[in-house]
N, CA, C and O of each residue as an XYZ file, in Angstrom:
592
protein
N     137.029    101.614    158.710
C     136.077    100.760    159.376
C     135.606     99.732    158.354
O     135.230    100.195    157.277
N     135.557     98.143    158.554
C     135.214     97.419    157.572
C     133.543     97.280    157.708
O     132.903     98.163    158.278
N     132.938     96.172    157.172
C     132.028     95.778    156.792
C     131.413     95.532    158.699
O     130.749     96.394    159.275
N     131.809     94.296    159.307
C     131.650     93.616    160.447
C     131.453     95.512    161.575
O     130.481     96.011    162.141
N     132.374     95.808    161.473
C     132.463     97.305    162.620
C     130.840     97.889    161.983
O     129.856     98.020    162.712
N     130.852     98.169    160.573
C     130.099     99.261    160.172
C     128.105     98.663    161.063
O     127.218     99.364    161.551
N     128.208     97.145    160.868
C     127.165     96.658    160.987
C     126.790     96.799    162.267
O     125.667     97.150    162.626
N     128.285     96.364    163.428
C     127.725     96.414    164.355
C     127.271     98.087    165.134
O     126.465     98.319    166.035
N     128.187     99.056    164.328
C     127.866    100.521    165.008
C     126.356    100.948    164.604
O     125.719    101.656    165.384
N     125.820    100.543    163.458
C     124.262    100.793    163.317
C     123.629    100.272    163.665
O     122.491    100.569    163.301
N     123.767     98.961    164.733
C     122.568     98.350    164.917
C     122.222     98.302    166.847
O     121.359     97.809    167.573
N     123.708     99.287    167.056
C     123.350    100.040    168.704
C     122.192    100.801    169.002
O     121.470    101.523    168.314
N     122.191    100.543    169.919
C     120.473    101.573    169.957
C     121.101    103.139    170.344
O     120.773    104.225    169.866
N     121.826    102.916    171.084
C     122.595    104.267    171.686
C     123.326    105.746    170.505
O     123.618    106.940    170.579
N     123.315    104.365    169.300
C     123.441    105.296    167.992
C     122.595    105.412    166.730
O     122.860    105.510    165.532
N     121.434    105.364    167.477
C     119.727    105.443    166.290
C     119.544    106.454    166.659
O     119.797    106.819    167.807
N     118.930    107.341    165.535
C     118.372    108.479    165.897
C     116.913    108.618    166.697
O     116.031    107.794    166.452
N     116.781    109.249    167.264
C     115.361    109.058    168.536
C     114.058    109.592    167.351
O     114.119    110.124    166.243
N     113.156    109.236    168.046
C     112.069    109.234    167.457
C     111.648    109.456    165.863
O     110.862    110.401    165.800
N     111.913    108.900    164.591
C     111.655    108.619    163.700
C     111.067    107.463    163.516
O     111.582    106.665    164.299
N     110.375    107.036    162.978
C     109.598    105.732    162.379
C     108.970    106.240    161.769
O     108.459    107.355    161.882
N     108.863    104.948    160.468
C     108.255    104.748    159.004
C     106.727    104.872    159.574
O     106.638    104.409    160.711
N     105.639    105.334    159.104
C     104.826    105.051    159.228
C     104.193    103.330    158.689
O     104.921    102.661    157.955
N     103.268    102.953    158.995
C     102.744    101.674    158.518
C     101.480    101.474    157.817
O     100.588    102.061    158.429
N     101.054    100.880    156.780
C     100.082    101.013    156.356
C      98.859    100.045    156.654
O      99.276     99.240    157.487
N      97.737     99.807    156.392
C      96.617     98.706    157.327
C      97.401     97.068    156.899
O      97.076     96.120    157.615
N      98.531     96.778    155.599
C      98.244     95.926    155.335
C      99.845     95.459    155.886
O     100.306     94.320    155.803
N     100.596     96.764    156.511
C     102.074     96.470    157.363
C     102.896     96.725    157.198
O     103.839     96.808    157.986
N     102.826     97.106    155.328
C     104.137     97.439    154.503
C     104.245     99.179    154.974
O     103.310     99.908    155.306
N     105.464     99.466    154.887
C     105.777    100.993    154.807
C     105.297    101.958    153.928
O     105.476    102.050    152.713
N     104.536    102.813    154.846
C     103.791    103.550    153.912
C     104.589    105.393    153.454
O     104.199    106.518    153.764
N     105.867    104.900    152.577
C     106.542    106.189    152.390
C     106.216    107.069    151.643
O     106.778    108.164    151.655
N     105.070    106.715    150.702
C     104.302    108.237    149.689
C     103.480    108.684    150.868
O     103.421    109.903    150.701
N     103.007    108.481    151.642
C     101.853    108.598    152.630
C     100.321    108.410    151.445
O      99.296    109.079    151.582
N     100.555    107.257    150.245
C      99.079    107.450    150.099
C      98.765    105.963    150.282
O      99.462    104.972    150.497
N      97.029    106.251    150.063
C      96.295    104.828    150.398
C      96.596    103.925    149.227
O      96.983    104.477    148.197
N      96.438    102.260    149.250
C      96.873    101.543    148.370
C      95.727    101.687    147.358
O      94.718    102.295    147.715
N      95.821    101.099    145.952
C      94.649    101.133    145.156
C      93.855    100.690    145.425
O      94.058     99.893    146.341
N      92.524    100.773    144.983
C      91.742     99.732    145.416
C      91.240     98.591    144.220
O      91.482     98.863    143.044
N      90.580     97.394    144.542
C      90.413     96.642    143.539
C      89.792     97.075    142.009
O      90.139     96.799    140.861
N      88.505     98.035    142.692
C      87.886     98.397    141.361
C      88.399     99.686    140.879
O      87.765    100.201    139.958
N      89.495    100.339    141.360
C      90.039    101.316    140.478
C      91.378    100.546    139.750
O      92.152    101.278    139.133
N      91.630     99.265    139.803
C      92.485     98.334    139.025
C      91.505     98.035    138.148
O      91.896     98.353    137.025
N      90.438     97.585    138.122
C      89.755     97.122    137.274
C      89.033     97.993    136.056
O      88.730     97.504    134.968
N      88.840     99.217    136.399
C      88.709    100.456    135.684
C      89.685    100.657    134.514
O      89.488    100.623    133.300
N      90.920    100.902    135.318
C      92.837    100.931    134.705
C      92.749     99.846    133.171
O      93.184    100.071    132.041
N      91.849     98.389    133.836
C      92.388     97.221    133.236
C      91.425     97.450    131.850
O      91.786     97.162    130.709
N      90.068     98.059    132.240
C      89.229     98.006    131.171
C      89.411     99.147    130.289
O      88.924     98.815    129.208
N      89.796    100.132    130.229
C      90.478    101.560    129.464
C      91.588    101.086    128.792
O      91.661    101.421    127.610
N      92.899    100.056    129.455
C      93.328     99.927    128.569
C      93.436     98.596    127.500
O      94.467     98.312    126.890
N      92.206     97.875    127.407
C      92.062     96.840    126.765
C      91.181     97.767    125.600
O      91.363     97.451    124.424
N      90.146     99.007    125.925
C      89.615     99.648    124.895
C      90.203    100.462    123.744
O      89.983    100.812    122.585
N      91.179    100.570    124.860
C      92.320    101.387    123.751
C      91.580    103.052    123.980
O      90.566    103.312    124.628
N      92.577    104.125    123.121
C      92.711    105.512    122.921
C      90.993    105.375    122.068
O      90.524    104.368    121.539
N      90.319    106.839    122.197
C      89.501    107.301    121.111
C      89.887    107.251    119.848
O      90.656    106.290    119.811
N      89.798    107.804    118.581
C      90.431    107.547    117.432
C      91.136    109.393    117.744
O      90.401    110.172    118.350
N      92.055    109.709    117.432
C      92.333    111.318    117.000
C      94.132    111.275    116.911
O      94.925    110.334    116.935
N      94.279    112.501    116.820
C      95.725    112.346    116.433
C      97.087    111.156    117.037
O      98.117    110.687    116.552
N      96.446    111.068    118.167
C      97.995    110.062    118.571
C      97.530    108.466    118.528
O      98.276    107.639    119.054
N      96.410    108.079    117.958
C      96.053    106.395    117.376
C      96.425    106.581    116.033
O      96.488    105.443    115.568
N      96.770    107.585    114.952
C      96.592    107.673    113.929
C      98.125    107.144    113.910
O      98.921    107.578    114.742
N      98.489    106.251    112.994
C      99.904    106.173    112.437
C     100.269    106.709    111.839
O      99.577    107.123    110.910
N     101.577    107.061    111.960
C     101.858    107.778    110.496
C     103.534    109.078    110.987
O     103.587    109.586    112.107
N     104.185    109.236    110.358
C     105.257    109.643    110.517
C     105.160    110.768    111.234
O     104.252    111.552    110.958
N     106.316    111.133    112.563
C     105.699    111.754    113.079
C     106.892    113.120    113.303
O     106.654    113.971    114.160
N     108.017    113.191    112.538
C     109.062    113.644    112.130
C     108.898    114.157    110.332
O     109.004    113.129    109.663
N     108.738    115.064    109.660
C     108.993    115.016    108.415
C     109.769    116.671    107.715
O     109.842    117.829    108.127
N     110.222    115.941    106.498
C     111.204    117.178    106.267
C     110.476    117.724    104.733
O     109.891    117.050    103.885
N     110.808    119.401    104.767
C     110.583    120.147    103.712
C     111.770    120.576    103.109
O     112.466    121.283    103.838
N     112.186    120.359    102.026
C     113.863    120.684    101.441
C     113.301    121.313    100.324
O     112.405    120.820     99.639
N     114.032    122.827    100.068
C     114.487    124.143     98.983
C     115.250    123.540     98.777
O     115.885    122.970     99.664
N     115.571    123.386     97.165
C     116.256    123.176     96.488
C     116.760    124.700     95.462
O     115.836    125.452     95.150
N     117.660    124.931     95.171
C     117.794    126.107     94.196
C     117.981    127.037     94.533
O     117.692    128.002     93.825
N     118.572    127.202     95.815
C     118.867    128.886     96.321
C     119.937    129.157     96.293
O     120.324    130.000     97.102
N     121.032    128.474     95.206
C     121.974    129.043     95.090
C     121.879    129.584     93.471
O     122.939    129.497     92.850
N     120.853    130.062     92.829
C     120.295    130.770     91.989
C     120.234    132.237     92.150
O     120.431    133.037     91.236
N     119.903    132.584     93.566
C     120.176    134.028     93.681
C     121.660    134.613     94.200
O     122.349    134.494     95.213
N     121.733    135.177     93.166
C     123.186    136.309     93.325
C     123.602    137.461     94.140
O     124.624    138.148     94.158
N     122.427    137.466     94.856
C     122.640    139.012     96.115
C     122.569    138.255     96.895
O     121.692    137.392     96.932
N     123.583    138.409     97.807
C     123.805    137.748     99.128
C     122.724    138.551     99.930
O     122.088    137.912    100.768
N     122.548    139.398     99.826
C     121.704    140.214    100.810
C     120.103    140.164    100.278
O     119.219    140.529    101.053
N     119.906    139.886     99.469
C     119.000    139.458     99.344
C     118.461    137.671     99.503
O     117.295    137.284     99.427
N     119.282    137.095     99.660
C     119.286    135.646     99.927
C     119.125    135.158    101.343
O     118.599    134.148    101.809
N     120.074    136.743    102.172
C     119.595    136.106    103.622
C     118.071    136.583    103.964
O     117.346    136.188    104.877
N     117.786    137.633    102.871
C     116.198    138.238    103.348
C     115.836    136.706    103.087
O     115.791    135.972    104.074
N     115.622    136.271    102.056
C     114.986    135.508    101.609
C     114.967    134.015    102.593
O     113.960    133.308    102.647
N     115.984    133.759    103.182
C     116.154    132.533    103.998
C     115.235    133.314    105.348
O     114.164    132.807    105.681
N     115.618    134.231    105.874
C     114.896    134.675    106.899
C     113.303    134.641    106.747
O     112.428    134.453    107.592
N     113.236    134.890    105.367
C     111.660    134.716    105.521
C     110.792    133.109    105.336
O     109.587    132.913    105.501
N     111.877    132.082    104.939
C     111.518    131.169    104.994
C     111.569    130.303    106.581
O     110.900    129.299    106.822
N     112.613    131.029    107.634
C     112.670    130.730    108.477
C     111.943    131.186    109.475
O     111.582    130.307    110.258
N     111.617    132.220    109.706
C     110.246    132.845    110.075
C     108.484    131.872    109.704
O     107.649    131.397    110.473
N     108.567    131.942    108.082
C     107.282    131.072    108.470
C     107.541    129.730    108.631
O     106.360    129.386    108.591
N     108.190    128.602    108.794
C     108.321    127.928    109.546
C     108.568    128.049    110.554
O     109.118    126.976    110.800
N     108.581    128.602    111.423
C     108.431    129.034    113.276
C     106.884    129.575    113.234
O     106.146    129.421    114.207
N     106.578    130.032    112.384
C     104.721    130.236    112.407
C     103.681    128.699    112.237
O     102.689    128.286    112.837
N     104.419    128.239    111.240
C     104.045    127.060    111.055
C     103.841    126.036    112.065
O     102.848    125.349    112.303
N     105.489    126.096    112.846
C     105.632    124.825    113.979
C     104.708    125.127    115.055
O     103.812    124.359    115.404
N     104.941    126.261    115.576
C     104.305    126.656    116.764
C     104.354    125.693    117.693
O     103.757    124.644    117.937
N     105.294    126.380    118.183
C     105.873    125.046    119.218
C     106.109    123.749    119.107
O     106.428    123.132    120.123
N     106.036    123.294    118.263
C     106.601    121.842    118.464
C     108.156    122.050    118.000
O     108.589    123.154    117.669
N     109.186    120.488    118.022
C     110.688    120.662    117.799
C     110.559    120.704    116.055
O     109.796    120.106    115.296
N     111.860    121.865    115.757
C     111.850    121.928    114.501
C     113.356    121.707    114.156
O     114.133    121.560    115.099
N     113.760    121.676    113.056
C     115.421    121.546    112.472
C     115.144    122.272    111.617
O     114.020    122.607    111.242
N     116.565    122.709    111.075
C     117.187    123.374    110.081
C     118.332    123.260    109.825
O     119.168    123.395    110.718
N     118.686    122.982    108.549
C     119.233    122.626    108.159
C     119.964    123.712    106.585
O     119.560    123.404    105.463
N     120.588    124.426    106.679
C     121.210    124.991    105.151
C     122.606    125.009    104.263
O     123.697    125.339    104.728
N     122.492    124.807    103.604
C     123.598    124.625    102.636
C     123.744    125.977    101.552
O     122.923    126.887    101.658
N     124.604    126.034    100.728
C     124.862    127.221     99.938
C     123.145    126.917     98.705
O     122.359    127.772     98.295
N     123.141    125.229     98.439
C     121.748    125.312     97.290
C     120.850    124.607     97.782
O     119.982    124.031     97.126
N     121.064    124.570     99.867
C     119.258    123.729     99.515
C     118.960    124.223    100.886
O     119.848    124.986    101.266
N     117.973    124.042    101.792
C     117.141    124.627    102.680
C     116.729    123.752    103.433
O     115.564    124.150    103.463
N     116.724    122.652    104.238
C     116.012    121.493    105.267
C     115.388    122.191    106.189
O     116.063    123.045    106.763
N     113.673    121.996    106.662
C     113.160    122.138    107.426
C     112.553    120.794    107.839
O     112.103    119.927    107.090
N     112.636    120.788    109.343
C     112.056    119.300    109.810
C     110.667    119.906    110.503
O     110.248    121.034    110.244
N     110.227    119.282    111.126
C     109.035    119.634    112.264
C     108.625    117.974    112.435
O     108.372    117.082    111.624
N     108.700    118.047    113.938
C     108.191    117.098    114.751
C     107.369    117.231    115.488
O     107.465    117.886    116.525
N     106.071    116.443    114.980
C     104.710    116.856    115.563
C     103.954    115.606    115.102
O     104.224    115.114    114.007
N     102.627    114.853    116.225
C     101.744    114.107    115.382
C     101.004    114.829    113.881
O     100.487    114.038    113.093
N     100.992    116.021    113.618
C     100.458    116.019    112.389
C     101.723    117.025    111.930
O     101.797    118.250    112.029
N     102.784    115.970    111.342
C     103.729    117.143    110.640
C     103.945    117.067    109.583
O     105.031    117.529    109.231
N     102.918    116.366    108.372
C     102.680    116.614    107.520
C     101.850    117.480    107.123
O     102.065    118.263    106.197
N     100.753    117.413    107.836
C      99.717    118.663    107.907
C     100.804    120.166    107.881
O     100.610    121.044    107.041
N     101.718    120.249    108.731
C     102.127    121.363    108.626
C     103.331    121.687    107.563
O     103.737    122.800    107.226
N     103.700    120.649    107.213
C     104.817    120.605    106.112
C     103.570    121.177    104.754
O     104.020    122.119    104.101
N     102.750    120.905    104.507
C     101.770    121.386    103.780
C     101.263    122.825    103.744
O     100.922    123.480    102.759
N     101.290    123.212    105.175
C     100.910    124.671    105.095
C     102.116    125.283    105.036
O     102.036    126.359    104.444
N     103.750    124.880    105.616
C     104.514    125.752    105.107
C     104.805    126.194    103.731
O     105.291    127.205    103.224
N     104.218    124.801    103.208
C     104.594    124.968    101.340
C     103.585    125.854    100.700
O     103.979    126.491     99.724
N     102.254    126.016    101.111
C     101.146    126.877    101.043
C     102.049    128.096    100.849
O     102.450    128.633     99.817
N     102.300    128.445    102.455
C     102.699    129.446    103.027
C     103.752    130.220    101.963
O     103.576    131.433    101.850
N     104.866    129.588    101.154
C     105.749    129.683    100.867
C     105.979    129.736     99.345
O     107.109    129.878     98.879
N     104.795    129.608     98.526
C     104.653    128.990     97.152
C     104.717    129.905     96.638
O     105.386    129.604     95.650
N     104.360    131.496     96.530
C     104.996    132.539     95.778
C     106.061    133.027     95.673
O     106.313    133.791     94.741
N     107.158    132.629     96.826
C     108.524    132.830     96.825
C     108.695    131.574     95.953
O     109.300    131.891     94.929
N     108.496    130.731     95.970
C     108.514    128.984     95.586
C     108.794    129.190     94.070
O     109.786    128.830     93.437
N     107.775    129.802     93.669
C     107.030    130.168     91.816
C     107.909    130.853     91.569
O     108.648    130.509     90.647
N     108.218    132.267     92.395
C     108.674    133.551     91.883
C     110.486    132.757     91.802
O     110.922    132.650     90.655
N     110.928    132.521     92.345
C     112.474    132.319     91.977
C     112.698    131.046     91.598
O     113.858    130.644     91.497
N     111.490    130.126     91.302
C     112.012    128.902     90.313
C     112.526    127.724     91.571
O     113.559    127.129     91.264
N     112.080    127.446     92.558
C     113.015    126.470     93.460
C     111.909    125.426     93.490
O     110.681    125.500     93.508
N     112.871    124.329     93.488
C     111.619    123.028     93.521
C     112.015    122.362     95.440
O     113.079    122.320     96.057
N     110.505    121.924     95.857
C     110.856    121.305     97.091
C     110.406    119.869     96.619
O     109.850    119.414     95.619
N     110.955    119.317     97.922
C     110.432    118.177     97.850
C     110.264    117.556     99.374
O     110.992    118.151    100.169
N     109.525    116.567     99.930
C     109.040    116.674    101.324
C     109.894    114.785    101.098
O     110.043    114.082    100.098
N     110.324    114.549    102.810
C     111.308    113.783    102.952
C     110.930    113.241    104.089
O     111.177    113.993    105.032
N     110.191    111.767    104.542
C     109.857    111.530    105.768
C     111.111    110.462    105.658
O     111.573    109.702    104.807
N     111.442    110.926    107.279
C     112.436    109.820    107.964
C     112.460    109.349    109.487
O     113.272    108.502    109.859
């Protein structure tokens, strides 16, 4: 069936479906959400909130919002079985750390990448290193923090 057939078979009445219609709204247009239109002064509300801008708190603050914690030196320990304790426990408190937000990982045979993506993920790149600084001391590994 081409174009010319298709137009004229939909526009038979004998082949419309019976009783459906769009509803209409006061001003004529089709009203398919079924809600009422805005009104002027809830535009004007909209307009003045966002000329004030956000309060000040975490999401006006700039500032990187992706950042990385990298172990360096873990190919210093010689017990494999003790190396995966040791990664496990670094991977553990970073999942305490993130708490829910997206995290990466990243490992190699001598280094360790942890990401966390969060408005304050430096704040938490800070407490993992807290968190982590007697394993840190005790086997000699230097980090270093990596925003990208």
């Amino acid at each position: 069936m081409d174009n010319a057939d298709h137009q004229s078979a939909a526009s038979s009445p004998a082949d419309a479906a019976p009783g459906y219609t769009v509803p209409q709204r006061q001003d004529g247009w089709p009203n398919w959400l079924g809600r009422r239109p805005m009104r002027s002064s809830d535009r004007e509300k909209i307009r003045e909130a966002l000329e004030t801008g956000l309060p000040d708190g975490p999401l006006t603050v700039p500032g990187p919002f992706l950042r990385y914690l990298t172990i360096d030196g873990l190919d210093r320990v010689a017990d494999q079985r003790k190396l995966i304790r040791l990664r496990g426990r670094i991977h553990a408190a970073a999942r305490v750390v993130a708490e829910g937000c997206h995290t990466t990982y990243h490992a190699t045979d001598s280094t360790l990448t942890i990401g966390i993506q969060a408005p304050d993920a430096q704040e938490r790149i800070n407490q993992l290193r807290n968190a982590l600084s007697k394993l840190i001391t005790k086997h000699g590994w230097t980090t270093r923090d990596e925003p990208r």
